[in-house]
N, C-alpha and C positions, 0 to 999 in steps of 0.2 A: 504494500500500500504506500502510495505519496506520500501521507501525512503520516506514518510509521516512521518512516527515511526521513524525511522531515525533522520530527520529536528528536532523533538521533544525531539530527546533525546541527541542529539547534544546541542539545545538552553537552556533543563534542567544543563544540566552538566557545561556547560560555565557560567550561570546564577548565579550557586551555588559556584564558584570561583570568584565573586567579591563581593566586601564587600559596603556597604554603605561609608565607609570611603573613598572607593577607586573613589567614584566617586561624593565624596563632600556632602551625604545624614548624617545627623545626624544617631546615630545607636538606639536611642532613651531608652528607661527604659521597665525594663523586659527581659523574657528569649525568642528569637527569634527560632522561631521552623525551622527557612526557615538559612541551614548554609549560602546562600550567600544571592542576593538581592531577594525580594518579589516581583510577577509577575508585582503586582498592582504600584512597583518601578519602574523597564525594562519598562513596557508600559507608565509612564510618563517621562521616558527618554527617549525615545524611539517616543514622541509625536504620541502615538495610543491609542486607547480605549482597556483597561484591557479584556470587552469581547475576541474583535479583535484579542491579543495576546493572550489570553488563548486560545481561538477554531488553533491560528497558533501554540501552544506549544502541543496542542492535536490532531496535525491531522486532525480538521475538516475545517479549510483556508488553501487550496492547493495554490492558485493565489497569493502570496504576489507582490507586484510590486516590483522594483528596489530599490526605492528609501526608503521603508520599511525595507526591508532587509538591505541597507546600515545605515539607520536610528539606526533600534537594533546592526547591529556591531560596530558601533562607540560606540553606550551603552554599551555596553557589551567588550569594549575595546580591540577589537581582531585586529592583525595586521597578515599582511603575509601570511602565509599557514593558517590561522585557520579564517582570513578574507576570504582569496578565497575560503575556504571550506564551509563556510558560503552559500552563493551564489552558489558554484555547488552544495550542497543540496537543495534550493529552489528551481532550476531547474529543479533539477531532481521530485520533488513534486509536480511541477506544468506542467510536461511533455515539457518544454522549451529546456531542455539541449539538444544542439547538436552534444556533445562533441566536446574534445579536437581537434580534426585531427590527434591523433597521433593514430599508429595500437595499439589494442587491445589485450593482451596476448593470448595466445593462449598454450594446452599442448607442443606443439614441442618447448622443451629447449634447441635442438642441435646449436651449440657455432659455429657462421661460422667459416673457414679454417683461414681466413686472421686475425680473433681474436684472434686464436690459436696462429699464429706466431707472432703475436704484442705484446702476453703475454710471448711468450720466449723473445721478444727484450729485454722486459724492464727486466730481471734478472741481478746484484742481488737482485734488488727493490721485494719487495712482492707485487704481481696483483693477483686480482681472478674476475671470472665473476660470478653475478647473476640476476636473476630472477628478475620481478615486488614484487615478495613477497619476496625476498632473500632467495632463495633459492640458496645456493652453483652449479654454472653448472662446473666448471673448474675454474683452479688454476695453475700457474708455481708453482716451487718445492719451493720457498720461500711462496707462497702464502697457500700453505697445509699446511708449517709447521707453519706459524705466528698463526692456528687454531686447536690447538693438540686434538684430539679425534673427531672434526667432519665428517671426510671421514671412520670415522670406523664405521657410520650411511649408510644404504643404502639409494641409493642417494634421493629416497621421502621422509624423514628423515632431508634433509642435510639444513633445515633451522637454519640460523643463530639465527632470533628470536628464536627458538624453543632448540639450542644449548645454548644461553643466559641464559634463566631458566630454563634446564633440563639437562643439562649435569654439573655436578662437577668441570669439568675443565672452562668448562665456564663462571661459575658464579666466579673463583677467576682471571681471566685473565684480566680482563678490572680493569682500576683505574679514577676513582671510579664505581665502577658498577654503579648505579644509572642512572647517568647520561647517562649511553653507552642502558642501554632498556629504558629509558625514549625516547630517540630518536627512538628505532628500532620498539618499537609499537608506537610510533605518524605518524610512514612511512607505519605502516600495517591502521593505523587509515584512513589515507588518502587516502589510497586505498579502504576503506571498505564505503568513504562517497560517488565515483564515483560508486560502484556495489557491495553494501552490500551481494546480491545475490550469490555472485561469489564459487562456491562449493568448489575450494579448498584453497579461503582464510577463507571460515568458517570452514571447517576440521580444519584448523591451530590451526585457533582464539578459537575452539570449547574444542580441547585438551590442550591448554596453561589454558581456563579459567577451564577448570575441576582440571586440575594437579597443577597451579601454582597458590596460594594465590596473589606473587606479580605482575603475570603479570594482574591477577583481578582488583587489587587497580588501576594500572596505566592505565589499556583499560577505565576503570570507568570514569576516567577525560577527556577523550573525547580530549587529547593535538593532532594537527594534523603537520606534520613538514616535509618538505624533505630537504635534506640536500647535499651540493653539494661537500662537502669538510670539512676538518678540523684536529682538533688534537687529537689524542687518547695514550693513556697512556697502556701499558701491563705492566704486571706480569708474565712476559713469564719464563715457569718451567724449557725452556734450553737454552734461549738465555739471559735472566735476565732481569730487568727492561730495557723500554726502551720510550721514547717519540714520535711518528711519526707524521709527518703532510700526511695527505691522500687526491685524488682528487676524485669524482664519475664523472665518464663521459657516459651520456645517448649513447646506439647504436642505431644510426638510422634502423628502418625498421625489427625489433627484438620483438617487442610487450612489451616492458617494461628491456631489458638489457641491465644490467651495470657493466663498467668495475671501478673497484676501484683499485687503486695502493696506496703505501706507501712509504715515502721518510721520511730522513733523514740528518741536515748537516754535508756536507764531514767533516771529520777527528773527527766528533764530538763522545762521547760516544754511544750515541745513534744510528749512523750508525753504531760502533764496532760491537754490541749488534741486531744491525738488519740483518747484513752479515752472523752471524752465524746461517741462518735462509736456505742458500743457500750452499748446499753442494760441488758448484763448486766454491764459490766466495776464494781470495787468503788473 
């Protein structure tokens, strides 16, 4: 099963980013072949039997209980989004998952009417709408331009992750890059622990891992994250540096869209610097 391989490779990856020091074990003498802790560690943290854990890191224990699974993430020191992904993979492994309640993506990307006009409200803030996967659906004319060269992709194209490490301008726009796809594949991560299956989140994920070494290294790490807001820093090639704080706001009854907008404080450099984003702003 997907979502067995999955659970497995989700608890490899997490396993391998914590260290014996980090969870009070001596690191002991000699060269350790295992970079993070040793199964036969996680399962005595974890108070289970090493078999136990090895048949659930491989696939062959479907049924972990609850209290198992809460057990290794507390080992394994996951909080938040990489705790709850934890648990909707075991679910999904043991056929429990009922899902969320919320709809389901679905191809039809078309942006309701009343989004449209909510995205002209807020000009001359930059807003764009996307997709479960971020894919770019629409944008006000500040929100086009805050993303120079992505709308000159046809629109199956118009992923942000996919604009992050494969378009030029992309990868110099964010400050510090790192940090800005560190997040945007923990969001496609998260999505991939609910329906790894999904045909065209693995199109995505399929082309990034062929074409881009770094989105490799960071899918690798298995980090899962959604993020509701925050701060991002440009390099913007006509508006110039500038600092924004941004919100994401879920659309109900959309299958996974969101609207993000960008602000700025009044009279600060960074709103000068973001208005010249908007061709009508004074």
């Amino acid at each position: 099963m997907a979502e067995t391989t999955e659970l497995g490779r989700y608890l490899r990856a997490r396993r391998a980013q914590v260290t014996p020091k980090d969870v009070g074990l001596p690191a002991g003498t000699g060269l350790r072949r295992t970079p993070g802790l040793r199964r036969e560690e996680l399962a005595t943290l974890s108070g289970v039997s090493v078999d136990y854990y090895t048949r659930l890191e491989r696939g062959r224990e479907t049924n972990p209980s609850t209290s198992v699974i809460d057990a290794i993430g507390r080992a394994l020191r996951l909080r938040g989004d990489a705790y709850e992904r934890l648990h909707d993979l075991a679910e999904l492994a043991s056929g429990r998952s009922s899902g969320s309640g919320e709809p389901r993506a679905t191809d039809d990307d078309t942006v309701r009417p009343s989004v449209l006009t909510m995205l002209e409200a807020l000009r001359p803030l930059p807003a764009y709408v996307v997709n479960r996967y971020n894919f770019m659906l629409a944008a006000n004319p500040a929100g086009r331009r805050l993303l120079p060269g992505l709308w000159d992709w046809p629109p199956e194209q118009r992923s942000i992750t996919r604009y992050l490490f494969l378009h030029p301008v992309g990868r110099e726009l964010y400050v510090p890059w790192e940090e800005t796809v560190t997040a945007s594949v923990a969001h496609l991560r998260a999505i991939a622990g609910g329906d790894p299956d999904d045909p065209r989140l693995t199109a995505l994920v399929g082309e990034l891992l062929l074409k881009s070494p770094e989105f490799t290294r960071i899918w690798d790490r298995y980090d899962v994250q959604e993020r509701s807001g925050g701060t991002k820093t440009f390099a913007h090639p006509k508006a110039g540096t500038m600092t924004l704080t941004f919100e994401v706001m879920q659309l109900a009854r959309t299958g996974g869209q969101r609207l993000v907008a960008y602000q700025a404080p009044a009279g600060s450099p960074d709103e000068e610097a973001m208005l010249k984003l908007d061709p009508q702003s004074p």
